[in-house]
Every structure is written in structure tokens, then in C-alpha cells.
N, C-alpha and C positions, 0 to 999 in steps of 0.2 A: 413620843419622841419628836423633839422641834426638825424641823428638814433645817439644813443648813443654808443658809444666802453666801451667794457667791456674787463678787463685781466682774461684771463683764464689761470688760471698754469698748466696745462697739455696736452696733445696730443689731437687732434681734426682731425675729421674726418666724410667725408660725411653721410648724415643724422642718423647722432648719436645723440643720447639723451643724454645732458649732465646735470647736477646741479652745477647750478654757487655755489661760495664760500659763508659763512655766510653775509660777509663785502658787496661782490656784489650783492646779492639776498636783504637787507636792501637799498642797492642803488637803488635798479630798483622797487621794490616796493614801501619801504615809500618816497625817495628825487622824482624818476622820476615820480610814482606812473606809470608805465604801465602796463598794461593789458594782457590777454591771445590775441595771435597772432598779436601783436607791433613785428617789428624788433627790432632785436641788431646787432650790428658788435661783433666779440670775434677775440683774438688777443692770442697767449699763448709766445707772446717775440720769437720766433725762425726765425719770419720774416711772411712776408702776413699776412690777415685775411680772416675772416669767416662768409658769411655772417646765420644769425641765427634770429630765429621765437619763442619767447613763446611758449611754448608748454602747464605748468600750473605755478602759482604764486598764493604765500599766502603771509604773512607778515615773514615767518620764512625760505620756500622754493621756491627758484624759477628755472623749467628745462626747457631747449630750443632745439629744434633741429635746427643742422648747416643743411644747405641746399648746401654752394655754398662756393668756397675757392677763393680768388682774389688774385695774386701777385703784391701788390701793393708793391710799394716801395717810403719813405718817407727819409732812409735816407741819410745822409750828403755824398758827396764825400770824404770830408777833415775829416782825426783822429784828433780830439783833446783831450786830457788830462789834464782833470783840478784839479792840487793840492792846494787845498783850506783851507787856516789854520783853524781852528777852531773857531767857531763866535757861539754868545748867539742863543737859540735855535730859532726864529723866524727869524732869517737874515739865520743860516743857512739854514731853508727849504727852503726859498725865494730862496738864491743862488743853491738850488737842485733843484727846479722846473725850474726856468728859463736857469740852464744850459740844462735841458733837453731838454726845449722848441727850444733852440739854435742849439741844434746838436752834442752836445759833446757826446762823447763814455765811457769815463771812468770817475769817479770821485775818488778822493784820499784826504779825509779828514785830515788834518796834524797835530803835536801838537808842536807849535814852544815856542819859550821865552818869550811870549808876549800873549800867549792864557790864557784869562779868564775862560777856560773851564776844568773840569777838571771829567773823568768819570772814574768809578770804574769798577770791570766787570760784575755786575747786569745792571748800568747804562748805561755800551757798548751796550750788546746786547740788551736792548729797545730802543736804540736811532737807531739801526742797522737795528730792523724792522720797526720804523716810519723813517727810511733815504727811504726803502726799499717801504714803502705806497705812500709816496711824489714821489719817480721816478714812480710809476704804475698812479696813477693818473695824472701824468704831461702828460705821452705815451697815455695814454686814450684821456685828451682834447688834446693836440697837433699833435694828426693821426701818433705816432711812433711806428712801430708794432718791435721793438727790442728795450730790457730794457737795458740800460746805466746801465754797474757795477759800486759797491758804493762798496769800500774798507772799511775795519776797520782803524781807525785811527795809524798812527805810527810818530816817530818821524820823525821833517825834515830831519836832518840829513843820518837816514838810507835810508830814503825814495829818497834824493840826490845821495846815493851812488848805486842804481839799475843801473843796465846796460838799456842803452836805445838808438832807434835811432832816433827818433822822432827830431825836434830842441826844446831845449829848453829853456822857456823866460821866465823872470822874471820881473813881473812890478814893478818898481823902480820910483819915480819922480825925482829920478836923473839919470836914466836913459840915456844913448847916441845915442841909437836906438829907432827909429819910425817902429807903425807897416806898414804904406807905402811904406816905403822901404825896406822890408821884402825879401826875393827870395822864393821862392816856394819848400818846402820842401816834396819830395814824399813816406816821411814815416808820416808825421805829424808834430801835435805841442802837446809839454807838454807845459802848462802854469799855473807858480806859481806864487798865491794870497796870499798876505800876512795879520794877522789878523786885529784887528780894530785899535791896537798900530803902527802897521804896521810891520816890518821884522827888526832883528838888523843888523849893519854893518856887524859883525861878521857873521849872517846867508847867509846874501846878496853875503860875498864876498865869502862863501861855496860854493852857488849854481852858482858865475861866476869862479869857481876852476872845478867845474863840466861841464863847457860847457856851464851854461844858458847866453842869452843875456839878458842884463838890458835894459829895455823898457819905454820909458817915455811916456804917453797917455796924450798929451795935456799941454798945461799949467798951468793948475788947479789940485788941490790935490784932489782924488776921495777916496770917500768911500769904502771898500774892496770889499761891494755887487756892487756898481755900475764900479770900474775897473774893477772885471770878465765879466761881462755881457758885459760893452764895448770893451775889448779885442777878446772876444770869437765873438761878432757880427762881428769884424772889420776882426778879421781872416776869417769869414765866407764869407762876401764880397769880398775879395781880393781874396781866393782861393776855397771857399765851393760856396752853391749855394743857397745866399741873392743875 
């Protein structure tokens, strides 16, 4: 049976007693239901985990102690950046988990001319803690002990004009570049997705004013969820470590 990983948001250290969080204490209790002295792995995003023992559990509190620290290491060799226009809420978590799962470093939620989405600033910052749930739980099942930053949303436009060294690609199906024939870039990739209308000429020919290359993935016209995931895997192959 796999032990379950738990994020822990703070400092950890040998046999210290700790109290996981309300969210993860509900996890381990009611969903895992485990018991006093079940393992857990604990993780607090800064790198390695911890391995950790039940100590006591109720329905409301659950404390463990760490026993043993392991530098494992799961992630990616390759930076990737992924600026992701803005999509209805259940595509976007999709595309936050799975970019996690994938190996991507940073996420950059965008707001282009074609986003159906449109959030105020009560509706920012709840959407910023549920961006912020979906990457902890994607690190937990996926074995990634460092949590991918999740930016607040800004336009494409300012977002294009950051200085950056990374290469960056823009997927396009009109596109002239395959990612095949890529070169190896050893600062990274940024790579922009565009929403579910897709990117206008006008955006397109911004972000090749800035540098990005236009990328055509295949013959077929993909879904915004399923061009990220196939870009980010295909970069992963060719230079990360699929």
C-alpha cells in the first residue's frame, strides 16, 4: 500500500510533533480514515520529505511525529512556464493539475480578448486559494515535494512584455515550427496557451513581436486543455525527463 503525502506548510524537523492543517487532518481521518501509528510522508514545498508516524487522530485533530527526512528528488530538469489564458472553472483546474503532474515550474493565468472569464477581486482571491488547493494536491498524488507557483491573473499583453530568457512558444495551428525540431534551450520554455476561442491575430502577432515562436502541434486543431498537456509532455520528452 503507497503511504500517503501530506503538505505541510511549515518548517519540519526531526522528531517533532507536529498538527497537520484542518483540510489535511479531515483528509487523513474521514477520506483515508487512518489510524494512530499508520505512516505518512509530509512534504512543506522547499524540497525532500519527511517520513512521519501518527502520533493521535480524532475527526477534528490529527498530530504526527517526523521521524526521518529523505532528499528525494522528483523534479523536472527542464523550466517550463506555462501562460494559460483563462478557461471556465473545471478546464482550468484540469489544466492545473495536469500541468503539475507534468513538471512545469510556474503557472501564469492570463486574461486575453477571447476569455469568457471574468473575476472581480473577492472572486480573485478565492479562485487564488482553490488555484493554490489543486497544485497541493496534484504534489501530493504526483511525489513533487516543491509547489509550482500560481501567479494572479494579468493581461496578456503586460504579461508579453516581462523581460525573460527562457524561449518562448506560442501554440498556433498555423503555426511554422514543430516542437521536434526545437534546439535545446538552457534557460527553459515559456509556453502560451491560448483560451477556448483561441488567441487573435492581433495577440498572436504581439507575442511573435516579443520573441515567441509559433508552434503548430500536429494536424489536427486541439483543445486549449489538451494543446498544453501535449506541448508540456512533448517538451518533456525531448529535453526533461519522460
Amino acid at each position: 500500500m503507497r503511504i500517503p503525502r501530506i503538505f505541510h506548510p511549515s518548517p519540519l524537523s526531526m522528531n517533532q510533533i507536529v498538527e497537520l492543517s484542518s483540510n489535511a487532518a479531515n483528509h487523513v481521518s474521514r477520506v483515508l480514515r487512518l489510524n494512530e501509528e499508520d505512516e505518512l510522508v509530509l512534504f512543506n514545498g522547499e524540497g525532500g520529505e519527511y517520513q512521519a508516524t501518527i502520533h493521535s487522530i480524532n475527526k477534528q485533530k490529527v498530530s504526527v511525529v517526523v521521524s526521518a527526512f529523505h532528499e528525494t528528488q522528483t523534479e523536472s530538469p527542464l523550466s517550463i512556464q506555462l501562460g494559460q489564458a483563462l478557461v471556465r472553472n473545471q478546464k482550468m483546474d484540469l489544466i492545473l493539475q495536469k500541468a503539475v503532474e507534468l513538471g512545469v515550474k510556474e503557472i501564469h493565468p492570463l486574461v486575453t480578448e477571447r476569455c469568457e472569464i471574468h473575476l472581480s477581486n473577492e472572486r480573485l482571491e478565492k479562485r487564488l486559494e482553490h488555484w493554490k488547493g489543486i497544485i497541493i494536491s496534484a504534489c501530493e498524488q504526483s511525489g513533487r515535494n516543491i509547489l509550482p507557483k500560481v501567479f494572479p491573473p494579468m493581461p496578456l499583453s503586460q504579461w508579453l512584455a516581462q523581460k525573460r530568457q527562457t524561449l518562448g512558444l506560442i501554440l498556433d495551428p498555423e503555426g511554422s515550427s514543430q516542437l521536434r525540431k526545437l534546439e535545446f534551450s538552457e534557460f527553459g520554455f515559456t509556453l502560451l496557451v491560448g483560451p477556448e476561442g483561441g488567441l487573435t491575430e492581433a495577440e498572436i502577432s504581439l507575442a511573435k513581436a516579443e520573441g515567441f515562436l509559433a508552434v503548430k502541434i500536429g494536424p489536427r486543431i486541439l483543445r486549449t486543455e489538451t494543446a498544453g498537456f501535449t506541448a508540456i509532455a512533448g517538451l518533456q520528452s525531448l529535453f526533461g525527463d519522460l
